[in-house]
NUZA-98981 format. One line per field, with one value per atom (N, C-alpha, C, CB): residue in one letter; atom name; x, y, z; residue number from 1. Coordinates in nm, 3 decimals. Glycine has a CB too. Example, Ala and Ser with C-alpha at 12.3 -4.5 7.8 and 13.67 -1.06 7.14 Angstrom:
resn: a / a / a / a / s / s / s / s
name: N / CA / C / CB / N / CA / C / CB
xx: 1.319 / 1.230 / 1.320 / 1.131 / 1.285 / 1.367 / 1.290 / 1.408
yy: -0.569 / -0.450 / -0.330 / -0.447 / -0.225 / -0.106 / 0.003 / -0.060
zz: 0.780 / 0.780 / 0.780 / 0.905 / 0.708 / 0.714 / 0.787 / 0.572
resi: 1 / 1 / 1 / 1 / 2 / 2 / 2 / 2
This chain:
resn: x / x / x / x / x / x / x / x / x / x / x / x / x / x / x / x / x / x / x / x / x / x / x / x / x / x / x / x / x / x / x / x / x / x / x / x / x / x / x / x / x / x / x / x / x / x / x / x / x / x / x / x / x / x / x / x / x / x / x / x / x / x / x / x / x / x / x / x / x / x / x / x / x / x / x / x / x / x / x / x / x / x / x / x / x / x / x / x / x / x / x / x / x / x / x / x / x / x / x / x / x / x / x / x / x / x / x / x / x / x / x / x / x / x / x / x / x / x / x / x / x / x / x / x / x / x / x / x / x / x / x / x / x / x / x / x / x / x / x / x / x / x / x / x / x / x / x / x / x / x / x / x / x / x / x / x / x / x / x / x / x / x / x / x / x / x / x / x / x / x / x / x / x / x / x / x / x / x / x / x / x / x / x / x / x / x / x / x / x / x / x / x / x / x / x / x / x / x / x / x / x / x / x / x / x / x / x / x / x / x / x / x / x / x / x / x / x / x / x / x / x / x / x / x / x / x / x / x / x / x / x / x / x / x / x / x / x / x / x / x / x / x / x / x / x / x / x / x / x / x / x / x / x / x / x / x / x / x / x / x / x / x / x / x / x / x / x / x / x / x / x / x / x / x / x / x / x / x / x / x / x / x / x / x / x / x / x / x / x / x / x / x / x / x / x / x / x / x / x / x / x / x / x / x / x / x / x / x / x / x / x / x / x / x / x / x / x / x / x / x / x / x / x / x / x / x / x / x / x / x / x / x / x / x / x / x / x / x / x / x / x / x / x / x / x / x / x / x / x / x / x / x / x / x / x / x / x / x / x / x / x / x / x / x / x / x / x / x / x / x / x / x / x / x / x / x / x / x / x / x / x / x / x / x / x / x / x / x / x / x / x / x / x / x / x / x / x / x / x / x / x / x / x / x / x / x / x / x / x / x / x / x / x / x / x / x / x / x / x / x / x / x / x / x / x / x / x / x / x / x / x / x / x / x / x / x / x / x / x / x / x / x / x / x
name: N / CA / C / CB / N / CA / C / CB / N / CA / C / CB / N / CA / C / CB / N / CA / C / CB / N / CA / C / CB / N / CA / C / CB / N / CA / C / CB / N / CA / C / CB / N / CA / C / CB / N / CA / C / CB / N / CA / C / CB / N / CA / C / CB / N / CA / C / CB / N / CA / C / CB / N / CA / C / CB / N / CA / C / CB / N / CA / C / CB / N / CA / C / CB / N / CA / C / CB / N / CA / C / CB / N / CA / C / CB / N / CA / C / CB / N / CA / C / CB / N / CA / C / CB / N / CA / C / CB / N / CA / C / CB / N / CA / C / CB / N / CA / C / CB / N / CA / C / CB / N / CA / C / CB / N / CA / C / CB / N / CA / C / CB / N / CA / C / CB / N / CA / C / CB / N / CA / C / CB / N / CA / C / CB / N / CA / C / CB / N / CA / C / CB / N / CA / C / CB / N / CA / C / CB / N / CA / C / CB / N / CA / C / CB / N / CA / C / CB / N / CA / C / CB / N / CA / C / CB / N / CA / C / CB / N / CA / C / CB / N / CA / C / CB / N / CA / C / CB / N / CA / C / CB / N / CA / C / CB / N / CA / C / CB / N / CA / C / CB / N / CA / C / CB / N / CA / C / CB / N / CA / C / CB / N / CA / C / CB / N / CA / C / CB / N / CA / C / CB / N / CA / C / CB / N / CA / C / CB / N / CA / C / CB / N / CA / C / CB / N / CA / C / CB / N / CA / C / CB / N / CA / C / CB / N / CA / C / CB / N / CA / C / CB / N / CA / C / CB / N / CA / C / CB / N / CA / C / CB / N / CA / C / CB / N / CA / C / CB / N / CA / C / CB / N / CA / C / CB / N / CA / C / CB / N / CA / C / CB / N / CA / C / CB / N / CA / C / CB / N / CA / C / CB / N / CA / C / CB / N / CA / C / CB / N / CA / C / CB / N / CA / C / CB / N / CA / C / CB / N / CA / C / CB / N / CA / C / CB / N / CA / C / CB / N / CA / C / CB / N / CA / C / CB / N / CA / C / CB / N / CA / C / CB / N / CA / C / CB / N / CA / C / CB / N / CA / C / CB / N / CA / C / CB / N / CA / C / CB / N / CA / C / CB / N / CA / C / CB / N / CA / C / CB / N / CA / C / CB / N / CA / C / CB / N / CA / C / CB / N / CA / C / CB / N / CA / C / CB / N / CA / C / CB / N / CA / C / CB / N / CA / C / CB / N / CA / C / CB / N / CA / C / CB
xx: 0.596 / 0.455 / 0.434 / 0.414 / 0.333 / 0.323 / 0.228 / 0.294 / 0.213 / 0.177 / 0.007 / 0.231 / -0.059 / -0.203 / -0.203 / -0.280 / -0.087 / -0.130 / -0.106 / -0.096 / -0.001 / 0.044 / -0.026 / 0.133 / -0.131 / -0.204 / -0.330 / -0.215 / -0.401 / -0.495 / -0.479 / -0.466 / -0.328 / -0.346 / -0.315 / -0.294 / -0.211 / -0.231 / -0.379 / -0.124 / -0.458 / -0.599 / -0.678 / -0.645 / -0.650 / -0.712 / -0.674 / -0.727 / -0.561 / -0.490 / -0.542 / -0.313 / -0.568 / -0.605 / -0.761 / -0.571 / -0.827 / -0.997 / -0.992 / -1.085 / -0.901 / -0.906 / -0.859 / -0.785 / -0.762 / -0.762 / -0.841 / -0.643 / -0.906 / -1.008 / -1.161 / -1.033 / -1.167 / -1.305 / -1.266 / -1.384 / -1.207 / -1.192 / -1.164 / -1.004 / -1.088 / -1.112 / -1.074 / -1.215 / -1.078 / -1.034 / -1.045 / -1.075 / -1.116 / -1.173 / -1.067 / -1.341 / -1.033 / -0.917 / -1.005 / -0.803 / -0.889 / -0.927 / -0.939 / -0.772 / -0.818 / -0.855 / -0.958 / -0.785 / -1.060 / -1.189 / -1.292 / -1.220 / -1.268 / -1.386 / -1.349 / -1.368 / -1.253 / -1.249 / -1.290 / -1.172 / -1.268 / -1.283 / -1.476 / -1.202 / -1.548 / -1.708 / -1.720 / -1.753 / -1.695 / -1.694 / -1.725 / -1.564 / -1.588 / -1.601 / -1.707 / -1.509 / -1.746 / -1.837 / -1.965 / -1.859 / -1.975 / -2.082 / -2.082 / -2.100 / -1.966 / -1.905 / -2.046 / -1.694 / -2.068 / -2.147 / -2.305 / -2.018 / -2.333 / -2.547 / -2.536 / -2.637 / -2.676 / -2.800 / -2.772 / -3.030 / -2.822 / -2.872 / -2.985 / -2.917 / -3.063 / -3.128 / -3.134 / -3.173 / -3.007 / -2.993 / -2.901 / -2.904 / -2.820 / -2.731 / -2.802 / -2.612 / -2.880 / -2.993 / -3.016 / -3.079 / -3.085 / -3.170 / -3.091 / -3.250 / -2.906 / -2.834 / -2.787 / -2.703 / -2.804 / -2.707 / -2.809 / -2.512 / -2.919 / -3.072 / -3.021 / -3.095 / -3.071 / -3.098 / -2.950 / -3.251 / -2.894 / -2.756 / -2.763 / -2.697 / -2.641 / -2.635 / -2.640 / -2.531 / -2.600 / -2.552 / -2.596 / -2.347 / -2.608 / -2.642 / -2.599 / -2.842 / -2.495 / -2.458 / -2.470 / -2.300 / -2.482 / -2.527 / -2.401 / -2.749 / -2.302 / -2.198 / -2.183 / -2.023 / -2.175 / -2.125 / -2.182 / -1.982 / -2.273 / -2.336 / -2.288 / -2.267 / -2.198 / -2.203 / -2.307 / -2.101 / -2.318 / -2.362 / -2.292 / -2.474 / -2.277 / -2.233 / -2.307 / -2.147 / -2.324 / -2.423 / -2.345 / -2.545 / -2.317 / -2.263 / -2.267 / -2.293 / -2.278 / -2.310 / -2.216 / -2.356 / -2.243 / -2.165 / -2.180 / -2.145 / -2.177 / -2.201 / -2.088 / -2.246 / -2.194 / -2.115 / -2.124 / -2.165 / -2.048 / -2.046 / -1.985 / -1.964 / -2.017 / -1.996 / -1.884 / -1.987 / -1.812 / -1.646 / -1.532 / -1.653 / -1.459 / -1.355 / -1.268 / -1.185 / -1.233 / -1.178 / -1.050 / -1.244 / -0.959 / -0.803 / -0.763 / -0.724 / -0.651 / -0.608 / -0.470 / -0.595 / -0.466 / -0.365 / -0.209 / -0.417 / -0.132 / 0.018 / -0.012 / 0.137 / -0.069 / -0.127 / -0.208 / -0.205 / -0.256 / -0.351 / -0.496 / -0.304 / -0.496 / -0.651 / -0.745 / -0.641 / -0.817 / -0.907 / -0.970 / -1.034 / -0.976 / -1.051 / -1.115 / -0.954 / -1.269 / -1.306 / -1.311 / -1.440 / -1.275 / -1.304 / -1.388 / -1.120 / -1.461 / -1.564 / -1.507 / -1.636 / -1.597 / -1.581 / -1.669 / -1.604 / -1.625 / -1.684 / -1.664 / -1.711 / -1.731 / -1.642 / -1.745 / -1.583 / -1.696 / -1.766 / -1.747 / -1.728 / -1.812 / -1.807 / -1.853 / -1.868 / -1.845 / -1.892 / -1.850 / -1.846 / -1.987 / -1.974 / -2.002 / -2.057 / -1.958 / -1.988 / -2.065 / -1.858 / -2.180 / -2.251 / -2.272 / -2.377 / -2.297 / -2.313 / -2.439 / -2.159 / -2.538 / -2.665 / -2.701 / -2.709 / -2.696 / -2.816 / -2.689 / -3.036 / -2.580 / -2.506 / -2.357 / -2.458 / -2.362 / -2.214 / -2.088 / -2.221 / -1.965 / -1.914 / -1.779 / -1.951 / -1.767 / -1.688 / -1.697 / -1.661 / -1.625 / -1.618 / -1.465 / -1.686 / -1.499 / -1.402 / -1.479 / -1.292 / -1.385 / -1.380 / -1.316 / -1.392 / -1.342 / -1.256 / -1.341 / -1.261 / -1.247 / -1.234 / -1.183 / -1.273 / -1.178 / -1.097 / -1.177 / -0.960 / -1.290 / -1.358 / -1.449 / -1.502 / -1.333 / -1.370 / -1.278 / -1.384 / -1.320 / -1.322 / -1.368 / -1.350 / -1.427 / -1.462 / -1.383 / -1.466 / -1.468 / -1.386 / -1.365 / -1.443
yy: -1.584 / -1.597 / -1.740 / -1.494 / -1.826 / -1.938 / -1.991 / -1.989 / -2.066 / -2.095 / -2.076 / -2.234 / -2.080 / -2.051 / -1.897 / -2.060 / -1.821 / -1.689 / -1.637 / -1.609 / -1.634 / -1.608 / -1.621 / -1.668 / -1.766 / -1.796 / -1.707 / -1.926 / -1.698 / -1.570 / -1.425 / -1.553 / -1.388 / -1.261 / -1.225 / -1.177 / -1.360 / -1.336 / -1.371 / -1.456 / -1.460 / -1.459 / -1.329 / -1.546 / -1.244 / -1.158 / -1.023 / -1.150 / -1.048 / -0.949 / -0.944 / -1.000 / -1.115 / -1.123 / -1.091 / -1.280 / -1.117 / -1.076 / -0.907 / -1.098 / -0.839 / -0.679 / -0.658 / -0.592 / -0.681 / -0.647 / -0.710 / -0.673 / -0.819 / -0.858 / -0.779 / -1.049 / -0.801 / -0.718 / -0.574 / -0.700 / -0.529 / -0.329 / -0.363 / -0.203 / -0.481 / -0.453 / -0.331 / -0.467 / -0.306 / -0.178 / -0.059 / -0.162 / -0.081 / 0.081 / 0.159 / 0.049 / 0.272 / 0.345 / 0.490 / 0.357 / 0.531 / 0.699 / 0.783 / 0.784 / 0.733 / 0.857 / 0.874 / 0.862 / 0.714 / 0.674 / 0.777 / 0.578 / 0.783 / 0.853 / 0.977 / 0.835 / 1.069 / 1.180 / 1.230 / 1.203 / 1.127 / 1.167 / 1.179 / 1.020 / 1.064 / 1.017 / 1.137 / 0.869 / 1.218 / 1.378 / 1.474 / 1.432 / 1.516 / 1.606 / 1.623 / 1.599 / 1.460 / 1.490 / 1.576 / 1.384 / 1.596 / 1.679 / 1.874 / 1.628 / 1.862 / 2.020 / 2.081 / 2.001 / 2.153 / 2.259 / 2.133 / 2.307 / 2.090 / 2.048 / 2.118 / 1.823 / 2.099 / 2.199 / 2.090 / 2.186 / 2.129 / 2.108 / 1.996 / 2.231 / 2.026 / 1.934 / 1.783 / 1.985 / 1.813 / 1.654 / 1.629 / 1.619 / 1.682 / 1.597 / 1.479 / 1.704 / 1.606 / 1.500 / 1.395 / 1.508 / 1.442 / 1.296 / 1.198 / 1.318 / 1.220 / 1.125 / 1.066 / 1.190 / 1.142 / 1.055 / 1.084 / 1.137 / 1.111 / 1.075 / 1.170 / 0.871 / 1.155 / 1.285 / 1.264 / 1.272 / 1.408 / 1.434 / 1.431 / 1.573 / 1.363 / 1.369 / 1.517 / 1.300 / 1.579 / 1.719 / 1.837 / 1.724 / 1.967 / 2.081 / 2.236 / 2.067 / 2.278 / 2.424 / 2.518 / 2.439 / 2.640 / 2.783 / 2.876 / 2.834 / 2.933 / 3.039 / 3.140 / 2.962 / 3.241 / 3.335 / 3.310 / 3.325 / 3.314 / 3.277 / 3.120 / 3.404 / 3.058 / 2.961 / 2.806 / 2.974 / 2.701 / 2.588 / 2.469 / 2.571 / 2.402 / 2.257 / 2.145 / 2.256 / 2.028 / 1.930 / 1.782 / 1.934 / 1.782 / 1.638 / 1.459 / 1.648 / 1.409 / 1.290 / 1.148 / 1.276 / 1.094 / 1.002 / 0.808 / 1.058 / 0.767 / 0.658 / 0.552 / 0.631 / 0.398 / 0.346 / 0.231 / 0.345 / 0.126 / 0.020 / -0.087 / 0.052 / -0.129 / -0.225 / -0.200 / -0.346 / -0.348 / -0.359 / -0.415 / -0.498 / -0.358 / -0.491 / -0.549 / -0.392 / -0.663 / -0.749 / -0.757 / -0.886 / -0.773 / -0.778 / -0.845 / -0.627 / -0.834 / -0.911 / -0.836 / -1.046 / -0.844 / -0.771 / -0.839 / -0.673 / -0.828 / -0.856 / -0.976 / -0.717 / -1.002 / -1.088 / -1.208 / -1.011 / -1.162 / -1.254 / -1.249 / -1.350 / -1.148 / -1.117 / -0.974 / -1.058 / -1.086 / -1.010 / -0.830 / -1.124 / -0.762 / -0.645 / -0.589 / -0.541 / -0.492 / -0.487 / -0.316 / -0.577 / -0.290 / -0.118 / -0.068 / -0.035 / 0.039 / 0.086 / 0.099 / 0.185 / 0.094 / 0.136 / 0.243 / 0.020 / 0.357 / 0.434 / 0.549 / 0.454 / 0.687 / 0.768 / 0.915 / 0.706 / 0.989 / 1.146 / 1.190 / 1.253 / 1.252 / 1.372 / 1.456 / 1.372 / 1.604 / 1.684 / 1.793 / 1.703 / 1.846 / 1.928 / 2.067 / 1.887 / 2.157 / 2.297 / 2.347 / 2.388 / 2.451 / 2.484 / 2.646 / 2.405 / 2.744 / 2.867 / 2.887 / 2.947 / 2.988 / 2.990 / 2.875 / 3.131 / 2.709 / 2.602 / 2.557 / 2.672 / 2.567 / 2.544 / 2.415 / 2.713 / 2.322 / 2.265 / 2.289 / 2.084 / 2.362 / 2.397 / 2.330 / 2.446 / 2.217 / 2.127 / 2.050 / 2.140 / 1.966 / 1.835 / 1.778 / 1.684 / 1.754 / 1.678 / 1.577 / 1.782 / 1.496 / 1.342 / 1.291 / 1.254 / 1.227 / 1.158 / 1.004 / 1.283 / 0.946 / 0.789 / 0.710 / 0.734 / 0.544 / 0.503 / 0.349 / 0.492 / 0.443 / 0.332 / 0.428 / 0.197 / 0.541 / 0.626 / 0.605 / 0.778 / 0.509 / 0.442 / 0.453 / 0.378 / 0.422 / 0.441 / 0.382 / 0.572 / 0.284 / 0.262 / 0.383 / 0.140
zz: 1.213 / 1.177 / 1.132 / 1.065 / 1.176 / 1.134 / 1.000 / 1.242 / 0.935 / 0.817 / 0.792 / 0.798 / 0.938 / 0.930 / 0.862 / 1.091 / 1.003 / 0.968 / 0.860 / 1.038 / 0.791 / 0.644 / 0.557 / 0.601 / 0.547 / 0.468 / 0.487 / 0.473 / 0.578 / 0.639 / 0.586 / 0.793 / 0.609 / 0.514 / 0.381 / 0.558 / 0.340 / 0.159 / 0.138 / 0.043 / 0.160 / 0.148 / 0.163 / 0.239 / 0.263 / 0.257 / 0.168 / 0.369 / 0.165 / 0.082 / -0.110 / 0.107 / -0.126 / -0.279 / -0.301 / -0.340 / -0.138 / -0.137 / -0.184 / 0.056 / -0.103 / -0.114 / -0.275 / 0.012 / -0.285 / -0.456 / -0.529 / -0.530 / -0.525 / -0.649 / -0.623 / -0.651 / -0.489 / -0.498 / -0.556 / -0.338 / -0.538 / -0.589 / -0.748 / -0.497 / -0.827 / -0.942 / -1.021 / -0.941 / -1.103 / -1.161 / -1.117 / -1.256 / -1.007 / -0.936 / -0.820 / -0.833 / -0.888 / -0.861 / -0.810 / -1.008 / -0.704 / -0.632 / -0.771 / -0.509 / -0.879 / -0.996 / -1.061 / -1.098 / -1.046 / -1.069 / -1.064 / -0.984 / -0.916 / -0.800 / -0.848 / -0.607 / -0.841 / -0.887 / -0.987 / -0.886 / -1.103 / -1.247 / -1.229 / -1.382 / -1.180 / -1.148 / -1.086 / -1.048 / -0.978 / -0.888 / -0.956 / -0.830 / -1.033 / -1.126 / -1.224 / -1.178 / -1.332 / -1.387 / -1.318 / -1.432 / -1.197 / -1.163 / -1.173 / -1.018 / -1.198 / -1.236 / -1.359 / -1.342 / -1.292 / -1.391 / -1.416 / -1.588 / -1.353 / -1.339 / -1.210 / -1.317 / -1.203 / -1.120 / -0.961 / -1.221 / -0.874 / -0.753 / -0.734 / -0.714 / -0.810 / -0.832 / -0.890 / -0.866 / -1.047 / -1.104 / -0.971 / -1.291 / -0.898 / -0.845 / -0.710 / -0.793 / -0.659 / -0.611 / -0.618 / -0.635 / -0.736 / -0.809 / -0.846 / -0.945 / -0.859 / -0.900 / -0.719 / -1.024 / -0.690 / -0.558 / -0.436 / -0.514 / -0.437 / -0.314 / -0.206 / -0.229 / -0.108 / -0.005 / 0.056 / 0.128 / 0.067 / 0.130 / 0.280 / 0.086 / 0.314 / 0.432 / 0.541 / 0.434 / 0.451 / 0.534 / 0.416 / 0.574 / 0.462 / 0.362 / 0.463 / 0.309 / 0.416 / 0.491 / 0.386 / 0.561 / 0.412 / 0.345 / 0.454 / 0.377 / 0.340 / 0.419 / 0.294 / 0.481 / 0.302 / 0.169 / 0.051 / 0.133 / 0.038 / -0.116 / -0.170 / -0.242 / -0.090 / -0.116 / -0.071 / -0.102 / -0.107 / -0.053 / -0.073 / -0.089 / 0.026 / 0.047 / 0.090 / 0.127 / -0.008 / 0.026 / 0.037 / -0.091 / 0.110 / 0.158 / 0.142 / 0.253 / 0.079 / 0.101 / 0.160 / -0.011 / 0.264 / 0.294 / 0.298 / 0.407 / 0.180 / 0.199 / 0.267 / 0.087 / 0.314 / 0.425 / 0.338 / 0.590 / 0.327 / 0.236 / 0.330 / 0.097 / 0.459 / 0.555 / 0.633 / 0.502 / 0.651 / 0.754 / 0.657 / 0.913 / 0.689 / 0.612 / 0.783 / 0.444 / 0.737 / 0.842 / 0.795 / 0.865 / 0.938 / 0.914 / 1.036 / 0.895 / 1.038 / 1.120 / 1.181 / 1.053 / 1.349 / 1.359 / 1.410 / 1.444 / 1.455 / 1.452 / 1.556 / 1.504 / 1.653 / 1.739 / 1.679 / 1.820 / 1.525 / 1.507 / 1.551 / 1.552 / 1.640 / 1.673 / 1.562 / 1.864 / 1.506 / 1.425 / 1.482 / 1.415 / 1.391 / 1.395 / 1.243 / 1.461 / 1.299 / 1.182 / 1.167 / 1.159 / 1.068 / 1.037 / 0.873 / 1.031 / 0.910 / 0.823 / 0.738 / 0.843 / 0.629 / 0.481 / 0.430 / 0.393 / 0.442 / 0.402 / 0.304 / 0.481 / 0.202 / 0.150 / 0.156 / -0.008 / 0.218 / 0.205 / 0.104 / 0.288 / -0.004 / -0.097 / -0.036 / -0.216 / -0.094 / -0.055 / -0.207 / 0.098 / -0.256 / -0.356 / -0.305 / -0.463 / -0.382 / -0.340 / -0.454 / -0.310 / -0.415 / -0.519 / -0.523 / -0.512 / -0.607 / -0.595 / -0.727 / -0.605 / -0.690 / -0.699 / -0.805 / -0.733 / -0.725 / -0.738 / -0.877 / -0.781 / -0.863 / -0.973 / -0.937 / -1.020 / -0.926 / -0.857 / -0.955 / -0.828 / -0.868 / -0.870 / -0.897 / -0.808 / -0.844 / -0.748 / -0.711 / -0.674 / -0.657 / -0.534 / -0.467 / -0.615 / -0.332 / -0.269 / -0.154 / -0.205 / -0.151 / -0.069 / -0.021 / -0.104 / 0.061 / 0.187 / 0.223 / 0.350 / 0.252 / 0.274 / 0.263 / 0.252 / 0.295 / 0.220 / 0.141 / 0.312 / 0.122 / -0.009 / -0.131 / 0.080 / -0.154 / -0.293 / -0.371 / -0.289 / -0.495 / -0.569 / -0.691 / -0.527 / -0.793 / -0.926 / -1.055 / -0.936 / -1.120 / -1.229 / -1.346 / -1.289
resi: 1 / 1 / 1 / 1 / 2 / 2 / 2 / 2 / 3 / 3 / 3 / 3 / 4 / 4 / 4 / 4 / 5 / 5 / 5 / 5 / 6 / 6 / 6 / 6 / 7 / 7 / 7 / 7 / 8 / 8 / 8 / 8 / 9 / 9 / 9 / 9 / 10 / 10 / 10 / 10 / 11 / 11 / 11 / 11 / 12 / 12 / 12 / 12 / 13 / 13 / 13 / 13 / 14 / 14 / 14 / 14 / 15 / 15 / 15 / 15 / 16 / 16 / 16 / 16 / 17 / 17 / 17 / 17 / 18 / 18 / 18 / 18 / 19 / 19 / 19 / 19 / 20 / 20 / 20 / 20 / 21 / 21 / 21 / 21 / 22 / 22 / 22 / 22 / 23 / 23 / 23 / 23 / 24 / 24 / 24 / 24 / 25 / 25 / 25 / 25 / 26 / 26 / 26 / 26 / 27 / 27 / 27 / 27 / 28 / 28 / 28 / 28 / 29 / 29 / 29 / 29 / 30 / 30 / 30 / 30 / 31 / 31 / 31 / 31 / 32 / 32 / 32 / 32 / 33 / 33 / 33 / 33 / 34 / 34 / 34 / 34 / 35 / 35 / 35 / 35 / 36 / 36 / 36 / 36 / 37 / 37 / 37 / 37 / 38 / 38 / 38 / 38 / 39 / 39 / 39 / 39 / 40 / 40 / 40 / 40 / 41 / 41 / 41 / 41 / 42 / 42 / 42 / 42 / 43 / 43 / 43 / 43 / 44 / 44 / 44 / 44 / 45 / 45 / 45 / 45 / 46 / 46 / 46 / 46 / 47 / 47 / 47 / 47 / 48 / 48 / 48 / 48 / 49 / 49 / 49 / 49 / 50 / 50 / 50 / 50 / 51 / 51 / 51 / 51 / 52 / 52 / 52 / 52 / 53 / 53 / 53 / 53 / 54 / 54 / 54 / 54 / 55 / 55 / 55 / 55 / 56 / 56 / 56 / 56 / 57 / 57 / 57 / 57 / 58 / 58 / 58 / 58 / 59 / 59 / 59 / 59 / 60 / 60 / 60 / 60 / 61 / 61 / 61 / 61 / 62 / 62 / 62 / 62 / 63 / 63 / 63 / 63 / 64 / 64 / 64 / 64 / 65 / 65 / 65 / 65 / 66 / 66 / 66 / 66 / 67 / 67 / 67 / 67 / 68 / 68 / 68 / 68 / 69 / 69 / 69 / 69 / 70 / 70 / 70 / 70 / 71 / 71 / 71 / 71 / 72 / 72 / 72 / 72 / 73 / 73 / 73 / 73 / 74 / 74 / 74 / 74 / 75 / 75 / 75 / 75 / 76 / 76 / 76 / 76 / 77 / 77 / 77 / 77 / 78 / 78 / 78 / 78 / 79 / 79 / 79 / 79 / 80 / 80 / 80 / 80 / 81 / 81 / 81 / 81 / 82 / 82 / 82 / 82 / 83 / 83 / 83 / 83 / 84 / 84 / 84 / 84 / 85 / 85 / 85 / 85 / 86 / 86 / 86 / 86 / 87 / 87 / 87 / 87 / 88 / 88 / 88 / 88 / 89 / 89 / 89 / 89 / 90 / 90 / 90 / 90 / 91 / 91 / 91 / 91 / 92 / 92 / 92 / 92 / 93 / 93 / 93 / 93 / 94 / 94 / 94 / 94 / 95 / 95 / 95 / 95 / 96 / 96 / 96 / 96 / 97 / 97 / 97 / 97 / 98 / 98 / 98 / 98 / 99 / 99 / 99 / 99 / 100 / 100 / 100 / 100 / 101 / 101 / 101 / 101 / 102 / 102 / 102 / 102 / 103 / 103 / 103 / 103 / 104 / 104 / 104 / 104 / 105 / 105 / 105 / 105 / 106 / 106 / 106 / 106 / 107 / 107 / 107 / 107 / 108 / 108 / 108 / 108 / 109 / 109 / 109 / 109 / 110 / 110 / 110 / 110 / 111 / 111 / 111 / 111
């Protein structure tokens, strides 16, 4: 690997840890959970219109997926590529009550 490229990805490597900052997956979970036991409604109002909403067994699931841009990398060639940043929650609720939550991504985060 020559001295450009090396320098390219410790650079990028110190961009990815300083931007995330203290904000850890145990973050996001711990921020999730606090929604355990409010209404349907504050959760709403805390996190705006869900992406998704299913009704199965007395239960409900309301989805939300936010997208927070690209991150750029670089691959073994040296030729750049960019991939999403994004993180699904998804809470479960039973009569208008949340229950729960789980998530997927790999920009769920939370200080």
């Amino acid at each position: 690997m020559n001295i450009k490229k090396l320098t390219a990805a410790v650079s990028l490597c110190l961009v990815v840890v300083l931007s995330a900052g203290c904000s850890t997956v145990a973050g996001y979970q711990t921020m999730a959970q606090s929604w355990t036991g409010q209404t349907e409604q504050a959760l709403v109002a805390g996190w705006g219109a869900p992406n998704g909403v299913s009704d199965a067994g007395g239960y409900r699931a309301i989805t939300f997926t936010r997208f927070f841009g690209y991150q750029y990398a670089y691959g073994y060639y040296g030729y750049g590529y960019a991939y999403p940043q994004s993180c699904t929650t998804t809470f479960t609720l039973q009569n208008g009550i949340v229950l729960g939550s789980s998530f997927q991504g790999n920009s769920c985060t939370a200080p």
